[in-house]
N, C-alpha and C positions, 0 to 999 in steps of 0.2 A: 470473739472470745469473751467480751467482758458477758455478756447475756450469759451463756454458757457459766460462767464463774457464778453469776449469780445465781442461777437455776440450782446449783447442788449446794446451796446452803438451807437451802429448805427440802431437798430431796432426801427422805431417809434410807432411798439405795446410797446414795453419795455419801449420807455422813455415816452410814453402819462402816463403810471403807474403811473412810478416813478415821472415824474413830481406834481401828485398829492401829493403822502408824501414827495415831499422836499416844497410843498405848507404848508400840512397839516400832523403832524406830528403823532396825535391821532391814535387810533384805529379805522378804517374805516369797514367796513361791504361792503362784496362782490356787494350787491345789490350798493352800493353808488358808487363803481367805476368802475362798470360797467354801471351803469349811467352817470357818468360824460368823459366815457373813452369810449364808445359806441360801445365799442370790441365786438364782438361774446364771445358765451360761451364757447366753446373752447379755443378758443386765446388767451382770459382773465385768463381762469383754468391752461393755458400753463404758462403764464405769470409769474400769482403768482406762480404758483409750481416751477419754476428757481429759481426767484426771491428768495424765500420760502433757495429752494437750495443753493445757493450761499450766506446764511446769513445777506441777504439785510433786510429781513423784516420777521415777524413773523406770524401765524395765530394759532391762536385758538376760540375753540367751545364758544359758548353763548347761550346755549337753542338751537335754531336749526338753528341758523347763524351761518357763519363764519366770524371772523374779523381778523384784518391784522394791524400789526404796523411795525414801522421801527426799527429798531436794529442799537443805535447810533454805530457803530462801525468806524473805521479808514477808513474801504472800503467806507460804503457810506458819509462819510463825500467831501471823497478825489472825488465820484463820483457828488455828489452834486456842489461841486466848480466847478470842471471839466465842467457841463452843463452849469452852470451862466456865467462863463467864456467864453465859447462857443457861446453862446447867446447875450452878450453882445460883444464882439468882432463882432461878425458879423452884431451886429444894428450899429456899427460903420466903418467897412469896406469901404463904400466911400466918409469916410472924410479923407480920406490917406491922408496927408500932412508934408514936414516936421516941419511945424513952431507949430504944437501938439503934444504931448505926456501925454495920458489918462492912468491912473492907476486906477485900483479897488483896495481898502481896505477897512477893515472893516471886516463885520459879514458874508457878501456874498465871499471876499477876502478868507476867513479861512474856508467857509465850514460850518457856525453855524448861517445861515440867517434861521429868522422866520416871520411866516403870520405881524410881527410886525418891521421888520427892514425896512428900508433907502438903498438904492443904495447907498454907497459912491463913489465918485471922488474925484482923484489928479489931476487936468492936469495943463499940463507947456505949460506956450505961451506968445510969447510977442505980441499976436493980440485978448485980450480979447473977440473979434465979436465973434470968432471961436466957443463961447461957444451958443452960443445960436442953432447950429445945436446939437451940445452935447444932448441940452434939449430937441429938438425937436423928435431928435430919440428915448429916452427913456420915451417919455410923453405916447406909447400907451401901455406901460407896465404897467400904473395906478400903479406905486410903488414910493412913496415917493422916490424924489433924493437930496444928498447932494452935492456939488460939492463945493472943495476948489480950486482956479484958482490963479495960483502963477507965474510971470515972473522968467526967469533962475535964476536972479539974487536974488529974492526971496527965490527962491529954495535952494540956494545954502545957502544962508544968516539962512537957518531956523535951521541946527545942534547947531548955538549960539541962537538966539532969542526963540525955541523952544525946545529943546534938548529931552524931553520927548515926544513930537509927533513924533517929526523924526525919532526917534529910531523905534517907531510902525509903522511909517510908511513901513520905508525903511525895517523890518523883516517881513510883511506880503503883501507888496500891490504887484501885479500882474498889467504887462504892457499890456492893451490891444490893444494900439495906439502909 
């Protein structure tokens, strides 16, 4: 099982899937993501039967559908961040610089982002321009973004001025920049 788990993190039949139920978390019916997923019938039957396997996701009978939900478990929570993460790191990869430093936190940060959350940002700069490439790289993801943008000295200043953000912050945000 563990091969198997690992093989569909880099398979993009497996993550066009999954990327549906980290979109949509309902009971989905074969015919719907196999339409939105535009797999073969095989490939898709492959797919979810792993998937099925490995605990990710469930299916059962409805009259003469089958449908398929997620199974909030630790795995896919921990796989879910994993992608966003991945995704978002790499729409920011050629703003490499060192005068940035971009964190995720929030509900995509932990794994528990819905069709209804915000991209959070932290980033630290003492060249606020820098952010308007931020926005420009996340504008084709049509996801609401929140971005808080804080000089060092801000940053540093926020465990007194803020004590209760900073704590959350600083236990779940993830450095992407």
């Amino acid at each position: 099982m563990q091969k198997r788990t690992i093989n569909f993190l880099f398979n993009n039949s497996y993550l066009s899937v999954l990327k549906i139920f980290f979109d949509k978390s309902k009971d989905l019916s074969y015919k719907e993501i196999q339409k939105q997923t535009k797999q073969s019938k095989v490939t898709l039957l492959t797919v979810l039967e792993s998937l099925c396997n490995c605990n990710l996701i469930s299916k059962e009978k409805k009259g003469n559908a089958y449908f398929y939900s997620v199974i909030e478990s630790e795995a896919y929570f921990l796989l879910k961040k994993a992608y966003f993460i991945f995704l978002f790191a790499t729409l920011l990869k050629d703003l490499k610089t060192k005068e940035l430093e971009i964190y995720l936190f929030g509900s995509y940060a932990k794994g528990t982002s819905d069709k209804h959350s915000d991209i959070d940002l932290f980033i630290v700069t003492k060249n606020r321009n820098l952010i308007w490439g931020v926005e420009s790289k996340f504008k084709m993801l049509n996801l609401p973004l929140n971005i808080i943008c804080k000089t060092p000295l801000e940053y540093a200043s926020m465990i007194k001025k803020n004590p209760a953000f900073y704590k959350e912050l600083e236990k779940n945000k993830v450095r992407l920049l």
